[in-house]
N, C-alpha and C positions, 0 to 999 in steps of 0.2 A: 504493500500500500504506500504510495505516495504521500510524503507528506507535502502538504500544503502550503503550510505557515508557522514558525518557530518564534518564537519572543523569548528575550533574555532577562529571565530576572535579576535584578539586582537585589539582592538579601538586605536593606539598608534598615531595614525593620520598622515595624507598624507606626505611623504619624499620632499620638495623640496631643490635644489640645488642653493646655493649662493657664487658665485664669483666661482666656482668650484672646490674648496678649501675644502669645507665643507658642512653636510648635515644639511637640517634643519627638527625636526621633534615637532611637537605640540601635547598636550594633554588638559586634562582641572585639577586643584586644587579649593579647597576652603580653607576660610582662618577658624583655627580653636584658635585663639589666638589675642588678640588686637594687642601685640607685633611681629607678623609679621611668627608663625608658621603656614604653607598650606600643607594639604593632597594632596596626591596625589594615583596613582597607580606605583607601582615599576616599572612594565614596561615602562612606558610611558618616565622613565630619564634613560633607559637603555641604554649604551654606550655610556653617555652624556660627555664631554667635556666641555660645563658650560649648566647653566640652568636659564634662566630668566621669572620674572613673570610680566603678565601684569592684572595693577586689574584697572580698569576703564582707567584715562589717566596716572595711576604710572606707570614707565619700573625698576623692582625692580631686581636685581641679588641676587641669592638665593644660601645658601650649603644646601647639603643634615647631616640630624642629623639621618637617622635611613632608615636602606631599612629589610621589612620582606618580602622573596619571596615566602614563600609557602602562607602565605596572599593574595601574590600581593599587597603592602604597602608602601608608602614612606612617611616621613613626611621630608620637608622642612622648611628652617629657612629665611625670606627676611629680609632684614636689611629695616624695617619700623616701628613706632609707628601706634597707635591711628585706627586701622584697625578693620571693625565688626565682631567678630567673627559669625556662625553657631549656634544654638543651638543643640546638639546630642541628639537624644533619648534613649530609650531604645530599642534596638533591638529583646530583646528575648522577646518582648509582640506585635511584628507583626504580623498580621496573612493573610494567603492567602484571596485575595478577597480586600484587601486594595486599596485605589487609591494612586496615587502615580506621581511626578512628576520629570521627569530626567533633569539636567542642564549642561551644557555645550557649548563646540566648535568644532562641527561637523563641516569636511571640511571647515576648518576656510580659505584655500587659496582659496576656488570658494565661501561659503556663506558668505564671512567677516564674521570680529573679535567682533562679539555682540553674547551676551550670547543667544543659543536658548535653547528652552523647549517643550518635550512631556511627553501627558500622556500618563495615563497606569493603569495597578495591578498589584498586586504580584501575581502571576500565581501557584507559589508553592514554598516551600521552602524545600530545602535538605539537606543532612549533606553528607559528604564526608571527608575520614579519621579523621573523626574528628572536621572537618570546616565543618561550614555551610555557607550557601551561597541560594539567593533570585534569583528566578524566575521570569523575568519582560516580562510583551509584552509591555511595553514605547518606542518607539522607538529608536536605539541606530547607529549610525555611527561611523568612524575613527574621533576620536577626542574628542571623550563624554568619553573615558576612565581617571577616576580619578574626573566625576564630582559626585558634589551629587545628592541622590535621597532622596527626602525631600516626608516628609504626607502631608495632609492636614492642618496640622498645622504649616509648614513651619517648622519643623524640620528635623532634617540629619538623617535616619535611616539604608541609604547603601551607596558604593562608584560604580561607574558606573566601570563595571570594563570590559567585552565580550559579544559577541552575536554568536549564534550557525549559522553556513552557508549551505547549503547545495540544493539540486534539488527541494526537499522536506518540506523544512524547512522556516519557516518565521516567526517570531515574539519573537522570543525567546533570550530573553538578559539575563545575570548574573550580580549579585551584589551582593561586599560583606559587611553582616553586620557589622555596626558601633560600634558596641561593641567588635570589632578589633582594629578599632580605638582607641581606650578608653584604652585596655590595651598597646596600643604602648606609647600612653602619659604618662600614669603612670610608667614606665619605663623608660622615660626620664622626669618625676617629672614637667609635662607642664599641669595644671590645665586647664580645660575645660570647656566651660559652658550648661547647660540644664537649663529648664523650667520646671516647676509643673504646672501641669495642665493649658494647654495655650490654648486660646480658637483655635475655629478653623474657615480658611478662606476662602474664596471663590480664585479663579484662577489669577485674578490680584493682590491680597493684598500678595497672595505666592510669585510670583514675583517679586513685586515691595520690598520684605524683602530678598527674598534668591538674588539675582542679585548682585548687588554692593558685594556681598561677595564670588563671582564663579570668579578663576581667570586664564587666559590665560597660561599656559604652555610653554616657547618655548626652546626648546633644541638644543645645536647646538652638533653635535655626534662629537667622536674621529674620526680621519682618518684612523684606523685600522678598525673600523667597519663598513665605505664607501668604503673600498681599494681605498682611495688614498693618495695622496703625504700627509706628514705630515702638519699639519693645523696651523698657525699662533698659537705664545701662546697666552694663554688668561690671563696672566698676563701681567700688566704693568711694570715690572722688563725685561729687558733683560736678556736672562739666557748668561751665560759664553761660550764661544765658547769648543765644546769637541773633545776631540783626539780620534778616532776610533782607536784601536790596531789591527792593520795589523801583522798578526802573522809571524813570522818566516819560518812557514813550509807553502805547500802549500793546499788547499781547507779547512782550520779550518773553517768549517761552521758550530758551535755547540748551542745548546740552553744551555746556563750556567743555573745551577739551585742556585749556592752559590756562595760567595766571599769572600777573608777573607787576610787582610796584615798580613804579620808578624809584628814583637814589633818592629824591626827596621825598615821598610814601605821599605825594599829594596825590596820584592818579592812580589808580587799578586795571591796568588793560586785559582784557579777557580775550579768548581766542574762541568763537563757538562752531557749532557742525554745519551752520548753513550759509558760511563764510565771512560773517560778521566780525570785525574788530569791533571790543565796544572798550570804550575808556570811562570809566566812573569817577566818580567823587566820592571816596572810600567814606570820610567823614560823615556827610551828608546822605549817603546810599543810593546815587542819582547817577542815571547815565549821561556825562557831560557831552560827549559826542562822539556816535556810532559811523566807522571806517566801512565802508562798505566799498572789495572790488572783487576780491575772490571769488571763485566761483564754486569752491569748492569749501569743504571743513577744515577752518584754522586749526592746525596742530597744535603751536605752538608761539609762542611771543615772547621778545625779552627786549630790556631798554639795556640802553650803552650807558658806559658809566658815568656820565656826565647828566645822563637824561635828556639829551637832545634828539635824539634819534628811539624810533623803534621799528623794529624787526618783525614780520608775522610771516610765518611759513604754512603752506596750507599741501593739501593734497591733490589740489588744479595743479600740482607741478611749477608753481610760482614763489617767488619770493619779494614783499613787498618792502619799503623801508619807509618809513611815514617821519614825518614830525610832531610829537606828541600834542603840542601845544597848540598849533593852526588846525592841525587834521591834514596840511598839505603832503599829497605823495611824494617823495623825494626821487624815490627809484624803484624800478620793476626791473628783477633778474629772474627769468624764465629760463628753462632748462631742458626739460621735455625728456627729462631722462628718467622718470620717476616719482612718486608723491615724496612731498618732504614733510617729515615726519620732528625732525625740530631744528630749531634755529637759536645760534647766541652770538654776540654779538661782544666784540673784545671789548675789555674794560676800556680803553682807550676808542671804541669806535671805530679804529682802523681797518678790522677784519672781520669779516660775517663766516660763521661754519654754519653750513646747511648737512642734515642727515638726511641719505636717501636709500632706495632700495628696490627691487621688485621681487612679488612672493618667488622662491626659488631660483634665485639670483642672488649673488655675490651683494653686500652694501658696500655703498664710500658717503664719505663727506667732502664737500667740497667748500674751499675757501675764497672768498671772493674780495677783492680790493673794492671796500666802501665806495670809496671818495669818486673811484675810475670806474666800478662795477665789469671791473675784470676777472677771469678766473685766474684765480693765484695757482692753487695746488687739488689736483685730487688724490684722497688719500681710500685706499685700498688695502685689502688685506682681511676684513670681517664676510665672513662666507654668509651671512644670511643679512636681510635687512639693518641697516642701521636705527634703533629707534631716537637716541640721545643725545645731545653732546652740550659740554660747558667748557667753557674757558676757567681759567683756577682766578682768583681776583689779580693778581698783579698780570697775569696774561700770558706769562710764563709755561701754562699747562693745558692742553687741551683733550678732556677725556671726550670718548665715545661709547657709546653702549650698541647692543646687538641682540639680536634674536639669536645668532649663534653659542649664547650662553656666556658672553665674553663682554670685558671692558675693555680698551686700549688707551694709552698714556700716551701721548705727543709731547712733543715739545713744542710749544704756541709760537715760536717764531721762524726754528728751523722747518717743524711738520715732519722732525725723524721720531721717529717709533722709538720709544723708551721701552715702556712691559706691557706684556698681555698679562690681565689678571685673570686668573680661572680660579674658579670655585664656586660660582654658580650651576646649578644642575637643568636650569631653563630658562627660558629666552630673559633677556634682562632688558627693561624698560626706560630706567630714569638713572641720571647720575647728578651727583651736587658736592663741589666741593666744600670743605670748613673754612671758615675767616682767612685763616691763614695760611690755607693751602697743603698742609702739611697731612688733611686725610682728605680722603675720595670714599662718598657711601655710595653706595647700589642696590639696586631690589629690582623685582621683577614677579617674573610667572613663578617661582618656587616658594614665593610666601616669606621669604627671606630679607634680611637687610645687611650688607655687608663692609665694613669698614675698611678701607686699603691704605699703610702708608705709601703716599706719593711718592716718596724717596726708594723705595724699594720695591715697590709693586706686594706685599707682604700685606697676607687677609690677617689684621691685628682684632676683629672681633665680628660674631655676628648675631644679629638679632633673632628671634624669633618669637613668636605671639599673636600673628597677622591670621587668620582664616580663610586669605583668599590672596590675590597678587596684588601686591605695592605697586601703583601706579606713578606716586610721587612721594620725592622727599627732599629735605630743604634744613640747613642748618640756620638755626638763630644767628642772629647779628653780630652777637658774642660768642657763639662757639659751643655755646658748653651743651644746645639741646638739641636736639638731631627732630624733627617732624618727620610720620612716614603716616600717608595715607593709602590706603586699602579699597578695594571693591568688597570687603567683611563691613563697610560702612561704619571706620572708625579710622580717628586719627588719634595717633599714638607719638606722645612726647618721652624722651630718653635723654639719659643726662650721657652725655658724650664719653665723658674721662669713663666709667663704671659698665656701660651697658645698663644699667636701672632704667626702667620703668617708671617715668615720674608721674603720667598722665594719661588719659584716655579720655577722647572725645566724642560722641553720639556724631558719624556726619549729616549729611539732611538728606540721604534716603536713597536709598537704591543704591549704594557705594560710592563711596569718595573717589574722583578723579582727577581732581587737580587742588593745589595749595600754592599756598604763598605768605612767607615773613612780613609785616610790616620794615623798614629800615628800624626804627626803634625798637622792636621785638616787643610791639603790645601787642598789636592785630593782628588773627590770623584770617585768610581768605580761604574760603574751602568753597568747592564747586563741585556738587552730586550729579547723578545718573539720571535726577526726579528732574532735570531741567534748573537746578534752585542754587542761587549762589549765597553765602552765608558768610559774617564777621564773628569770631568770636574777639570780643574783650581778653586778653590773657591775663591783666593786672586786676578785674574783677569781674564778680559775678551782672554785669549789668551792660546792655547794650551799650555800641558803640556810638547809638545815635538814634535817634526816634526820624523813622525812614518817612518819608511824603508816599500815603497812600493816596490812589484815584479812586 
């Protein structure tokens, strides 16, 4: 008999509603570290808003340190000691016909919160682009995704990950090899433990060893991805009350994709999707006057150091240069070689870097002589799109960022290649150098933020805590806090010397995609998904201005 039609479930476990606020969604982890790191499945903390684990009677609050999605991967971090770890085996010496036992929290809201367990085999094992991935008839429900599937010898050999659905279909679960696992540790430098040759055990001794180490999941999701009303924060800080900027003109309904003050923080230029430059009056919350030539969605905008000039690069493959103060165009450098994805503009104004790229195509940036709107240098060498780049404040330094998973170091006068920084695990988005030039942070698609000295190309720390990919980040005026905004629809302040955590802000909906410092480091500018631009006060809880409604 022909099958028809096959659907793949994802085990992420049953949705319930609490207090109506927020959704709740369960999975299962194991702990793969004394000190308190648990596997999981990527899926399973998807859209999470926070993530708590529960392992016997502990309720432990978890960050996430690493999401691989073509894996389907996450590992987490609980703030616990003295926890038993897993023993992992070797996965590339399983062979079909194994027996096998799956652990987890299927329908943990009708079967209560107790670890259950089926057996099985490995039915077959497949490779797919490259991944391989285990064939189980164990039985599998919503909620067994992310537990382990241990041998007979109470080892980890897969992570329970789907099961195939269908008219036709029945018995068919997926999991992925633990030797997945093994290289996500090694990449964040989290030593693991196996066994040499352990004997093997009968079906109670499995259990009574793998249990106490399988641990409850429970995620509370964002409100953007229940559609509804924004969710209590989940920090204990109260964020500062924010000024919505009520525009001047009538229906500005725009998605901002950039942000960026001038040097003297009187003007706020925003870059949006439907090629609008708009310049505000930050104070005020008024759009003083909307640039309009693009034709396509501003990327990105930034003012020269003097504040004479600004910069808007869009995805029409143009680059515009304006005058902040008249609105008059100054220059149009077209290119036709690709959307540009961001643009800076040397402290000194002399030099424009433009970031470009096509999907499946090598990126460069290109520099261009202001004054002459000549092309100076193209720079080469990032195999996938360019998304980034900044000048360092003295001009000295010019990073780039990339979808290739890479940053690169210039040197802002000669344009020779200093270092490539690795250590990102997916495409990277934004970069921003510190006051004084001497760090370069980064984040992107792996939920990550990561600190590089400049002098060394050396990853000296890295963040973690985000839910979802860092779109922007931005150091204070002074240095010492680092801002990283999220599509988790938060922004998250960190004190730079320490890696601490000093702050978490609610953004306004749908996730944060763009930010920006005041020069004085009171004001912050955050621009959401929901179309809404927003001030927070940082020196108090009280708007920055009572905005002119129509």
């Amino acid at each position: 008999m022909r099958v028809k039609k096959l659907t793949l479930a994802i085990l992420a476990g049953l949705g319930i509603w609490a207090g109506g606020a927020a959704a709740q969604t369960s999975g299962t982890g194991f702990v793969v570290t004394e000190d308190g790191y648990i596997i999981t499945c990527a899926h399973v903390i998807r859209n999470a808003r926070k993530v708590e684990i529960v392992l016997g009677d502990r309720l432990l609050d978890a960050d996430v340190v690493e999401i691989d999605r073509i894996a389907d991967l996450a590992l987490l971090r609980a703030k616990a000691k003295g926890l038993t770890p897993l023993p992992l085996a070797e996965s590339d010496d399983v062979e079909a016909g194994e027996e096998v036992r799956a652990f987890g929290f299927p329908l943990a809201t009708v079967l209560g919160e107790s670890v259950k367990i089926t057996r099985g085999t490995v039915s077959g094992i497949e490779t797919k682009d490259t991944y391989k991935y285990f064939q189980i008839d164990a039985v599998l429900n919503p909620g067994n995704s992310g537990g382990p599937l241990v041998n007979d010898r109470g080892e980890v050999i897969a992570i329970n990950n789907a099961k195939l659905g269908g008219p036709a279909v029945s018995g068919i679960g997926l999991a992925v090899p633990i030797n997945h696992v093994k290289d996500m540790l090694r990449r964040q430098m989290v030593a693991f433990t196996t066994v040499t040759a352990p004997p093997q055990l009968d079906g109670p001794s499995i259990v009574r060893r793998v249990s106490p180490s399988v641990a409850l999941i429970n995620v509370t999701m964002r409100a953007a991805a229940i559609n509804t009303g924004a969710p209590p924060s989940a920090t204990p800080i109260p964020p500062p009350e924010p000024l919505e900027l009520v525009p001047s003109i009538a229906k500005y309904n725009r998605l901002v994709y950039d942000l960026a003050f001038s040097p003297d923080g009187k003007l706020l230029a925003s870059g949006a999707g439907d090629g609008l430059v708009g310049l505000w009056d930050p104070r005020a919350g008024e759009l003083k006057r909307p640039l309009v030539l693009h034709k396509g969605a501003v990327s990105s905008v930034s003012f020269s150091g003097d504040g004479k000039l600004l910069a808007s690069g869009s995805l029409d493959q143009t680059v515009q240069l304006w005058d902040p103060n008249s609105g008059e165009l100054r220059r149009s450098l077209a290119w036709n070689a690709g959307p540009v994805f961001s643009v800076a503009l040397s402290p000194d104004g002399s030099t424009l870097a433009a970031a470009s790229g096509q999907s499946g195509k090598a990126g460069f940036v290109r520099l261009w002589e202001v004054n002459s709107g000549k092309l100076r240098r193209n720079l080469t060498g990032h195999r996938a799109e360019v998304t980034a780049v900044a000048f360092s404040p003295d001009g000295k330094l010019l990073a780039s960022a990339s979808k290739d998973k890479t940053v690169r170091l210039w040197d802002g006068v000669s344009a020779k290649l200093l270092h490539i920084l690795k250590g990102h695990f997916d495409e990277v988005y934004t970069v921003a150098f510190s006051p004084d030039g001497r760090l370069l942070a980064s984040a992107g698609k792996d939920y990550t933020v990561r600190f590089w000295d400049t002098r060394t190309g050396e990853n000296k720390r890295t963040l973690t805590g985000h839910l979802d990919e860092v779109d922007a980040v931005a150091f204070s005026p002074d240095g010492q806090t680092l801002l990283t905004a999220s599509l988790d629809n938060t922004v998250k302040l960190w004190e730079v010397a320490t890696g601490k955590l000093e702050r978490t802000l609610d953004g306004p909906g749908g996730g944060v995609v763009a930010v920006a410092y005041s020069p004085d480091g009171k004001t912050l500018a955050v621009a959401g998904k929901n179309k809404t631009l927003k001030l927070y006060d940082l020196t108090a809880a009280t708007p920055v201005a009572a905005p002119p409604v129509e």
